[in-house]
N, CA, C and O atoms as a GROMACS GRO file, in nm:
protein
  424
    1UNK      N    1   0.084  -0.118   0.000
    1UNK     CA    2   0.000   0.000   0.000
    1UNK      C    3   0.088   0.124   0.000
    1UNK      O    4   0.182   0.134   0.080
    2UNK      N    5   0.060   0.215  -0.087
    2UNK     CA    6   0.133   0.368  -0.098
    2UNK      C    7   0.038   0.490  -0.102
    2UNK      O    8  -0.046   0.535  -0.180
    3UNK      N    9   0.077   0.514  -0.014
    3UNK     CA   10   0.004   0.671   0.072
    3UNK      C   11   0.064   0.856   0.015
    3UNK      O   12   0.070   0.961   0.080
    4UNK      N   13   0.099   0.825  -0.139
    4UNK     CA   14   0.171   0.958  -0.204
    4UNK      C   15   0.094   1.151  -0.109
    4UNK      O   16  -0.016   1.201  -0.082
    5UNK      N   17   0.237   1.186  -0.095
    5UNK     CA   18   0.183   1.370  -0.072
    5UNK      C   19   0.091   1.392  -0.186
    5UNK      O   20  -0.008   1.463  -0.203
    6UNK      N   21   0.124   1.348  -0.222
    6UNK     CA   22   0.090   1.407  -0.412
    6UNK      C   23   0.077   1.315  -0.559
    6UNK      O   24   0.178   1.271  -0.615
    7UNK      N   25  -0.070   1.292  -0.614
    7UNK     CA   26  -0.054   1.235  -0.719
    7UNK      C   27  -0.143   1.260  -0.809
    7UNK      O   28  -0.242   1.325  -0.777
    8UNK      N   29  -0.122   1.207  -0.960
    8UNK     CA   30  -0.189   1.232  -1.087
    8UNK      C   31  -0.215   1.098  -1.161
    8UNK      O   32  -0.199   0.983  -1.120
    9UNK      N   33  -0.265   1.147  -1.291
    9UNK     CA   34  -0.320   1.033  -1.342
    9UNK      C   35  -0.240   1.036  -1.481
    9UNK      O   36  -0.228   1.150  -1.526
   10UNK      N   37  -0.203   0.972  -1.529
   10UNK     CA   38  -0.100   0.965  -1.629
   10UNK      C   39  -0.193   0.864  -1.749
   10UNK      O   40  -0.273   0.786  -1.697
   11UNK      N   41  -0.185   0.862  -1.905
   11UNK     CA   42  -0.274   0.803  -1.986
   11UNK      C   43  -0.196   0.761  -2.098
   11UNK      O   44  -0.165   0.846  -2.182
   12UNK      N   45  -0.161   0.650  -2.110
   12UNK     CA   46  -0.053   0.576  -2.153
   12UNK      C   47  -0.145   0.514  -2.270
   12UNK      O   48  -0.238   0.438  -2.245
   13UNK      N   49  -0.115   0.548  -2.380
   13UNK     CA   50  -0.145   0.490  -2.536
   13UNK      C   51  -0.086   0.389  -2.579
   13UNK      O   52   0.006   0.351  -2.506
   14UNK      N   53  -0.108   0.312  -2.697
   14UNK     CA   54   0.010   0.250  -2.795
   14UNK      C   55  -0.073   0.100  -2.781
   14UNK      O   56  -0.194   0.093  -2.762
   15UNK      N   57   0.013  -0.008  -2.792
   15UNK     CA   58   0.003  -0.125  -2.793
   15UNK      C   59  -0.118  -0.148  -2.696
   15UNK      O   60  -0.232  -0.188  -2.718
   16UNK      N   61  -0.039  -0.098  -2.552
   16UNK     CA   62  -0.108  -0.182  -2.416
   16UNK      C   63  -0.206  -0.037  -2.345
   16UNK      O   64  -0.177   0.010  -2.235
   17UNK      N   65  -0.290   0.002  -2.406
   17UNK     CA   66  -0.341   0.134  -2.343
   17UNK      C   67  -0.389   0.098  -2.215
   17UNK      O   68  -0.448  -0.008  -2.197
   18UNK      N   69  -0.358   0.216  -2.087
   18UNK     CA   70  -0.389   0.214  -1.954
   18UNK      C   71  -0.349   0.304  -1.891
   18UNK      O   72  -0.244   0.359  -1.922
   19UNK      N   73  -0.428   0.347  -1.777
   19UNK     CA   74  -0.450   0.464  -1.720
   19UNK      C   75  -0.333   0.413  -1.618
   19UNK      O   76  -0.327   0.290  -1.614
   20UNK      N   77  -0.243   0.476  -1.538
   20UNK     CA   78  -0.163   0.454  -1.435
   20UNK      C   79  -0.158   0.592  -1.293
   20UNK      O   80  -0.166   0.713  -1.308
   21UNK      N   81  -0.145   0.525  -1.183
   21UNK     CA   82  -0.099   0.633  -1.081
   21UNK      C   83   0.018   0.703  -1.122
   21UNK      O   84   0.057   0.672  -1.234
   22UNK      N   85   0.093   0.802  -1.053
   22UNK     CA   86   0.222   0.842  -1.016
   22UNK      C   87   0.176   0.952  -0.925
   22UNK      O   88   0.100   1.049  -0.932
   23UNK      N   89   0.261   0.888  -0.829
   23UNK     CA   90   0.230   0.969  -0.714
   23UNK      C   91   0.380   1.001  -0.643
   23UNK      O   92   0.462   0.909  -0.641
   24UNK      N   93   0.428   1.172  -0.569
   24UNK     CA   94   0.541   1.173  -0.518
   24UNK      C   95   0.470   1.187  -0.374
   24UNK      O   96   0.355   1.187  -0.330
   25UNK      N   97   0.607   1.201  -0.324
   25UNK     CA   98   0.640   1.221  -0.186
   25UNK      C   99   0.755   1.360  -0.142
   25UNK      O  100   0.852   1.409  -0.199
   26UNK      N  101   0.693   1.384  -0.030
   26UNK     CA  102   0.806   1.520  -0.014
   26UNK      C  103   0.917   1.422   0.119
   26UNK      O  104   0.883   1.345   0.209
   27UNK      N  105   1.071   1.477   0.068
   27UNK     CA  106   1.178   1.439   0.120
   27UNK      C  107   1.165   1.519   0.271
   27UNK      O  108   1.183   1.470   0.383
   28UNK      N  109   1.144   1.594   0.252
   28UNK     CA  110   1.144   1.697   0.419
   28UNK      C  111   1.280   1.702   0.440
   28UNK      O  112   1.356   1.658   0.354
   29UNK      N  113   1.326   1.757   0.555
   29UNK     CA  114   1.460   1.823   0.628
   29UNK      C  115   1.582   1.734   0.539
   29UNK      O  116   1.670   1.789   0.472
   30UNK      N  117   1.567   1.583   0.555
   30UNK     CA  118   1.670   1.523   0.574
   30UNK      C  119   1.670   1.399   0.499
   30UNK      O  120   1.716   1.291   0.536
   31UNK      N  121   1.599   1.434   0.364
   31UNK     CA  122   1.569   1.352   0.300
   31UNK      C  123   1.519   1.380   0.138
   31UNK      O  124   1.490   1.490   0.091
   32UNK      N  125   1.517   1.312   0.101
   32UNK     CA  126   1.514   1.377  -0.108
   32UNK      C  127   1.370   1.338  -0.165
   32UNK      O  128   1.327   1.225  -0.142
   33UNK      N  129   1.299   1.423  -0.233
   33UNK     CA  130   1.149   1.356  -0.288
   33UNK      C  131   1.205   1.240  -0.360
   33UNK      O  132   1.317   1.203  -0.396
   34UNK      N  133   1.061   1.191  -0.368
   34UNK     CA  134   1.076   1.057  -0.441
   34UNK      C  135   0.962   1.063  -0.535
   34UNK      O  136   0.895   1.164  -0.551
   35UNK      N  137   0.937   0.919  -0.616
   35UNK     CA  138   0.801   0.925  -0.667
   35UNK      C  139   0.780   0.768  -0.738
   35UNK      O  140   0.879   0.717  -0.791
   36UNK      N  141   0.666   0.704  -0.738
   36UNK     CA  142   0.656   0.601  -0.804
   36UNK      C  143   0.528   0.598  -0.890
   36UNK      O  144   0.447   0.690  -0.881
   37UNK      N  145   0.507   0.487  -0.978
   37UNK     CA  146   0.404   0.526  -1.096
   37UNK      C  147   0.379   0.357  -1.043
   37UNK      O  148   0.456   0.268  -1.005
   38UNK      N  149   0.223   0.365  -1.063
   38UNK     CA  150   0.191   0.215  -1.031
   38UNK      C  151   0.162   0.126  -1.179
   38UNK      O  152   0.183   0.197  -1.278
   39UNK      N  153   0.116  -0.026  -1.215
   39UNK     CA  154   0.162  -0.072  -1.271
   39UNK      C  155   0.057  -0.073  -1.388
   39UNK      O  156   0.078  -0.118  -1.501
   40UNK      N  157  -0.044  -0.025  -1.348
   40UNK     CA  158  -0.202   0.024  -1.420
   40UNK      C  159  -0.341   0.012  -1.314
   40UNK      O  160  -0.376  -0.064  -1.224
   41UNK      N  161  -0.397   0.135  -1.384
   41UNK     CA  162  -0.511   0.145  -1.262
   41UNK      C  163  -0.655   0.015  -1.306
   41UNK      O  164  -0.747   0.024  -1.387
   42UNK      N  165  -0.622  -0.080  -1.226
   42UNK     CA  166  -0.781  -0.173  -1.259
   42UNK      C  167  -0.877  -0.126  -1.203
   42UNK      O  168  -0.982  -0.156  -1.260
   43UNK      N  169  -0.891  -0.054  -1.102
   43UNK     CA  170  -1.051  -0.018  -1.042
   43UNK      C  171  -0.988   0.068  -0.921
   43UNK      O  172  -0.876   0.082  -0.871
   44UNK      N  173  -1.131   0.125  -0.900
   44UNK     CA  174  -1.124   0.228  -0.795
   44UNK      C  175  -1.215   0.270  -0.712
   44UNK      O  176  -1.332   0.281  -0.748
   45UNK      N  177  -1.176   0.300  -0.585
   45UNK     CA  178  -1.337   0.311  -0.483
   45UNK      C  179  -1.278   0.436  -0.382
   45UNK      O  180  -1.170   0.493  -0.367
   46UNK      N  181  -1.380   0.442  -0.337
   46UNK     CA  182  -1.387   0.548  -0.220
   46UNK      C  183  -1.391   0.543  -0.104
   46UNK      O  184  -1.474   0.466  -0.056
   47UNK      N  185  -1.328   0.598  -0.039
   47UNK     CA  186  -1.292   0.550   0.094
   47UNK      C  187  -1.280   0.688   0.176
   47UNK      O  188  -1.177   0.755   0.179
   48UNK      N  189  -1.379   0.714   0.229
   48UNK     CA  190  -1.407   0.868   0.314
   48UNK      C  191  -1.290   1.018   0.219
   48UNK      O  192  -1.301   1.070   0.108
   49UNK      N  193  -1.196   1.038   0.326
   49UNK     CA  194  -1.131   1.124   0.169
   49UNK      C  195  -1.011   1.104   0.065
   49UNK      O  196  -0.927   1.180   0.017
   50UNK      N  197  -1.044   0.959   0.053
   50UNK     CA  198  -0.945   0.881  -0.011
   50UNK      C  199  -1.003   0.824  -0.121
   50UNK      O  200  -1.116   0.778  -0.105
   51UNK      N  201  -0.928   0.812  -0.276
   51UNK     CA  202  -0.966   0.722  -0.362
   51UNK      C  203  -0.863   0.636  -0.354
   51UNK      O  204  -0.752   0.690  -0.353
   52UNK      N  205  -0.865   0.523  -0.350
   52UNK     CA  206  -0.825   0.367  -0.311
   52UNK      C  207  -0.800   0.278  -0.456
   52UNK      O  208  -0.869   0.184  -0.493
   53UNK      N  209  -0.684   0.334  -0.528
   53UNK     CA  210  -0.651   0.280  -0.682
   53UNK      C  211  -0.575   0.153  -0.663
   53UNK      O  212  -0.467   0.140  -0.605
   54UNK      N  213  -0.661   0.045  -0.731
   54UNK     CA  214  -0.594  -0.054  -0.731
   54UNK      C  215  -0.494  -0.102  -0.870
   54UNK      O  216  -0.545  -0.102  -0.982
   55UNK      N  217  -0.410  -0.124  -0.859
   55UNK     CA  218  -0.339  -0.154  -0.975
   55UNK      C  219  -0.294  -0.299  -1.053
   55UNK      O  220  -0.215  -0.361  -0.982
   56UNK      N  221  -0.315  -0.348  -1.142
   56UNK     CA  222  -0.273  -0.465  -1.225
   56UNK      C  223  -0.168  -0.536  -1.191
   56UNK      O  224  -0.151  -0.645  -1.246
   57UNK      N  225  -0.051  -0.475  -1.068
   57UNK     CA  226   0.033  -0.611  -0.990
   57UNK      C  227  -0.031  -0.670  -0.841
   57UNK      O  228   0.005  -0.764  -0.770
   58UNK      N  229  -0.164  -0.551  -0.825
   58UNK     CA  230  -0.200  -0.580  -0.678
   58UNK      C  231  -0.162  -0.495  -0.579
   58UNK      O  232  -0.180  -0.527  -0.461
   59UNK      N  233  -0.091  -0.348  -0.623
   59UNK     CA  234  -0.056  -0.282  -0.569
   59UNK      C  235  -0.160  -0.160  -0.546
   59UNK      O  236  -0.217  -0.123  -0.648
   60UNK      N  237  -0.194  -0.092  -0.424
   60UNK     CA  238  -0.287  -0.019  -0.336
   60UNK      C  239  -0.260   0.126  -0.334
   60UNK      O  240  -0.209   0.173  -0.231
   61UNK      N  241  -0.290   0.214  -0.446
   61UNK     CA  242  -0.251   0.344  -0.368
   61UNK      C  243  -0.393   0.392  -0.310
   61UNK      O  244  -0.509   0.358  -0.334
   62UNK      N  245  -0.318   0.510  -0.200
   62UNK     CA  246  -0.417   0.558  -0.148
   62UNK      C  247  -0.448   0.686  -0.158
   62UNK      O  248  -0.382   0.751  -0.077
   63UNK      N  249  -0.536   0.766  -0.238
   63UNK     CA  250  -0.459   0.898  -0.262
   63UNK      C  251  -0.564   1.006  -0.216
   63UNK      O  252  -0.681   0.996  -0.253
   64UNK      N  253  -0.524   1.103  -0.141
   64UNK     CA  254  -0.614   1.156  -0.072
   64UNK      C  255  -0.676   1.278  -0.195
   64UNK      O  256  -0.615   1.333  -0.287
   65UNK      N  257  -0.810   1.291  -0.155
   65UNK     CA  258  -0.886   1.354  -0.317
   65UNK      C  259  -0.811   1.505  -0.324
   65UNK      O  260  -0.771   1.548  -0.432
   66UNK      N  261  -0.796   1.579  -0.207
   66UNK     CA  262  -0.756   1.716  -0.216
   66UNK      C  263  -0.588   1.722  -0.241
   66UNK      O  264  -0.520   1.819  -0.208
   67UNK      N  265  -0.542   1.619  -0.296
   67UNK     CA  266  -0.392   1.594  -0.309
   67UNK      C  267  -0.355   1.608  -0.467
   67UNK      O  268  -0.245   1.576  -0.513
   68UNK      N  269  -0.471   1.663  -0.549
   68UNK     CA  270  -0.392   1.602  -0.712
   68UNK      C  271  -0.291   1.713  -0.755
   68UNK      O  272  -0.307   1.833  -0.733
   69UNK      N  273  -0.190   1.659  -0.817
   69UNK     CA  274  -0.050   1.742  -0.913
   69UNK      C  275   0.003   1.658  -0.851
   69UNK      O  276  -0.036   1.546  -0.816
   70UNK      N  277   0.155   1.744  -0.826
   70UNK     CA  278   0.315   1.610  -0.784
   70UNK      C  279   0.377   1.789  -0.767
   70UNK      O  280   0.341   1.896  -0.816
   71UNK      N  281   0.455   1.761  -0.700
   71UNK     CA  282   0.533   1.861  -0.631
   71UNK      C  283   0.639   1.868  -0.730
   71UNK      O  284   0.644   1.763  -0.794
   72UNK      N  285   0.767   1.994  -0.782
   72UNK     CA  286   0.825   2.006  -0.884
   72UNK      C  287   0.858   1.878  -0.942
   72UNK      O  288   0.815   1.827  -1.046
   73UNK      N  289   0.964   1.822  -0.837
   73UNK     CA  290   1.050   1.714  -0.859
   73UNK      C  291   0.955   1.644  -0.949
   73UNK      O  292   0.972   1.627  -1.070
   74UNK      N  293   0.825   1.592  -0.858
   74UNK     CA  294   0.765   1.489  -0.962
   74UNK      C  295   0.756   1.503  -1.062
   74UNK      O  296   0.788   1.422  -1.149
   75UNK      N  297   0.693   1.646  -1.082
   75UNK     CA  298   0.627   1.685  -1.205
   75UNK      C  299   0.758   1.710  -1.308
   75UNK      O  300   0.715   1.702  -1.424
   76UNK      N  301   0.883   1.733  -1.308
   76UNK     CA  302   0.967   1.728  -1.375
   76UNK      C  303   1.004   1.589  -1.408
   76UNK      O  304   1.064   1.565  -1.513
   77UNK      N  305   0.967   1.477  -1.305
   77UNK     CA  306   1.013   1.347  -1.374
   77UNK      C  307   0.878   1.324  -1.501
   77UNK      O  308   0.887   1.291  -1.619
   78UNK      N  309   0.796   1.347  -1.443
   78UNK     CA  310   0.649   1.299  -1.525
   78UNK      C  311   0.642   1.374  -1.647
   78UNK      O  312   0.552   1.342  -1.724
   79UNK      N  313   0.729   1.479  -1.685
   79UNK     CA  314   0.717   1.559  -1.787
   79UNK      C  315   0.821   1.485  -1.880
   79UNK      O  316   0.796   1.480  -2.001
   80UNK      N  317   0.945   1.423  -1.828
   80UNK     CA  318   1.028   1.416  -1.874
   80UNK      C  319   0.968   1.275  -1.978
   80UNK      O  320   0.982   1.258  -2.099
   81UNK      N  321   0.897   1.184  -1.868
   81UNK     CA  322   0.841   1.045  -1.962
   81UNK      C  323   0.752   1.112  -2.064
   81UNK      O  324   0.758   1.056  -2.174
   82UNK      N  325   0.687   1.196  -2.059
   82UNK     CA  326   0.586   1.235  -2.157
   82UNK      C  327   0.649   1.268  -2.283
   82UNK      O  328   0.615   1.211  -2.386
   83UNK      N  329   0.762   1.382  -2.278
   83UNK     CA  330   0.838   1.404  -2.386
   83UNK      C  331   0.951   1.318  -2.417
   83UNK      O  332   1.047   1.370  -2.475
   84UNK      N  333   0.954   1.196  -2.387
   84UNK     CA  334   1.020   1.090  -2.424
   84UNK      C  335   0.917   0.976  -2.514
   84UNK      O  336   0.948   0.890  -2.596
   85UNK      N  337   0.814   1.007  -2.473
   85UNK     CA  338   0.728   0.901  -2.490
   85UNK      C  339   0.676   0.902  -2.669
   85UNK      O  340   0.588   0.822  -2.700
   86UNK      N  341   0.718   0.968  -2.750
   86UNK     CA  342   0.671   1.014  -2.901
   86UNK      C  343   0.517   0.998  -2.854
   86UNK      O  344   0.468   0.887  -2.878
   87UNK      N  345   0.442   1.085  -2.796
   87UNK     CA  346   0.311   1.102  -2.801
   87UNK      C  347   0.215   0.995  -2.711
   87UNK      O  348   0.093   1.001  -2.729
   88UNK      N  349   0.271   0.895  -2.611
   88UNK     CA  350   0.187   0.781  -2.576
   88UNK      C  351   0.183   0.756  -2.472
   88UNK      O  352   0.161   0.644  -2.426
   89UNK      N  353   0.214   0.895  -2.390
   89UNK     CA  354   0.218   0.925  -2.240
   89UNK      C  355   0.143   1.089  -2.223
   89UNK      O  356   0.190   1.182  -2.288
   90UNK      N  357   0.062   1.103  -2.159
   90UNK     CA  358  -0.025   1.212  -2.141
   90UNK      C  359  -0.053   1.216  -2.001
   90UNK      O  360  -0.119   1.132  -1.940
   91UNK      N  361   0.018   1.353  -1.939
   91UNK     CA  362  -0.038   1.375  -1.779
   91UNK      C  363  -0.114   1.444  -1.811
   91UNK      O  364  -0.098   1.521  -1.906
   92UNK      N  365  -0.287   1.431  -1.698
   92UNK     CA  366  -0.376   1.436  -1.688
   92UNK      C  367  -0.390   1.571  -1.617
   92UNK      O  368  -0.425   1.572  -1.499
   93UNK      N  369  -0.367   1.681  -1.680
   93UNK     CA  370  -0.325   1.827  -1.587
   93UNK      C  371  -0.454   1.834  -1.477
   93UNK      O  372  -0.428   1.859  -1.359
   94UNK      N  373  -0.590   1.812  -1.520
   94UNK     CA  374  -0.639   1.830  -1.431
   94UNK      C  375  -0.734   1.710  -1.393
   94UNK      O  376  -0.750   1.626  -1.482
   95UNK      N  377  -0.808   1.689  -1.263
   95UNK     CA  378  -0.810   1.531  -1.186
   95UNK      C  379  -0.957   1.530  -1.286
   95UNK      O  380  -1.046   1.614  -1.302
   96UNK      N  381  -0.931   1.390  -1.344
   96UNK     CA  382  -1.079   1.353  -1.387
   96UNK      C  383  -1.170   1.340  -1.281
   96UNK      O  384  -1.158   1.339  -1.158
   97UNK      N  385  -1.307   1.324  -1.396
   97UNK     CA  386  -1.409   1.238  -1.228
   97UNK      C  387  -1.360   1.064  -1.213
   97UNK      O  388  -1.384   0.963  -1.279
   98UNK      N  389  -1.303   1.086  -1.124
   98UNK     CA  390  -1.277   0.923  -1.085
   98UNK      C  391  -1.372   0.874  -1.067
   98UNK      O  392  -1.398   0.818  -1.173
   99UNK      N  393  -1.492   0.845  -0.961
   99UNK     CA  394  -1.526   0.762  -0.985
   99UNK      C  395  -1.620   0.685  -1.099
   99UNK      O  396  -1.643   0.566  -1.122
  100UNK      N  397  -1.668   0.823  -1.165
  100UNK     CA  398  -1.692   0.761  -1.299
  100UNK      C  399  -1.686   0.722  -1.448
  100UNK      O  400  -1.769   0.677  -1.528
  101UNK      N  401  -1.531   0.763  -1.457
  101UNK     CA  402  -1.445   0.739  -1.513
  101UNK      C  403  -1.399   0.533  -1.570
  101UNK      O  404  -1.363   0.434  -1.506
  102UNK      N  405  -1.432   0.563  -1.737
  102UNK     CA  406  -1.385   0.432  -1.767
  102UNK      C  407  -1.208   0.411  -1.740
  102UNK      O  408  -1.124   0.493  -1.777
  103UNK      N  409  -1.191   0.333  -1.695
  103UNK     CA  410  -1.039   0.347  -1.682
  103UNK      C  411  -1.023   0.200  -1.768
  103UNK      O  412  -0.973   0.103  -1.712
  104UNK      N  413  -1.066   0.193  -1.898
  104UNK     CA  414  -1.007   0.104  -2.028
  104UNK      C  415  -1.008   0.203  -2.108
  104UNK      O  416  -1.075   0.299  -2.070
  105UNK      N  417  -0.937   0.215  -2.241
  105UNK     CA  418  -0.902   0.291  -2.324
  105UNK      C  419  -0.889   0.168  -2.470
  105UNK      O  420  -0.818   0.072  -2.502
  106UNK      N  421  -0.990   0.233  -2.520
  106UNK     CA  422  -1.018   0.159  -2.654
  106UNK      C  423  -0.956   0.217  -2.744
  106UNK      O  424  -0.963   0.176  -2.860
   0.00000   0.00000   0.00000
């Protein structure tokens, strides 16, 4: 289970289309941000002020609703896959409606 400061929704095209987390974390005093991208979003629920993304290895984020973007760091890694990606990576600037949101991509 991963509890991100901060996360977005990222929309991955091409072959294997799927919606994915990436969510950072702030380093604080004595320590460096971080950030991880989960492995694809299969479903999603609500959980008081949490949406509860489950992902395609079984992995749990938890992301609190008033939390969406990524703090520089992230957002400079997440920019960087996008313009690497020839067109088949798209951050989601602003938070869809999750919960009623298809998260398959035809």
């Amino acid at each position: 289970m991963y509890t991100p400061d901060r996360w977005m929704i990222l929309k991955i095209t091409g072959a294997d289309p799927h919606y994915r987390v990436f969510g950072s974390w702030f380093g604080g005093y004595l320590g460096s941000d971080s950030w991880r991208m989960n492995s694809g979003i299969v479903s999603v629920e609500q959980d008081g002020e949490y949406f509860i993304f489950k992902g395609s290895s079984g992995s749990e984020y938890h992301c609190h609703k008033e939390a969406y973007g990524s703090s520089s760091y992230g957002y400079g890694v997440a920019a960087g896959y996008e313009k690497n990606s020839d067109g088949k990576l798209e951050i989601l600037q602003e938070m869809p409606d999750i919960l009623t949101m298809d998260w398959t991509i035809s």
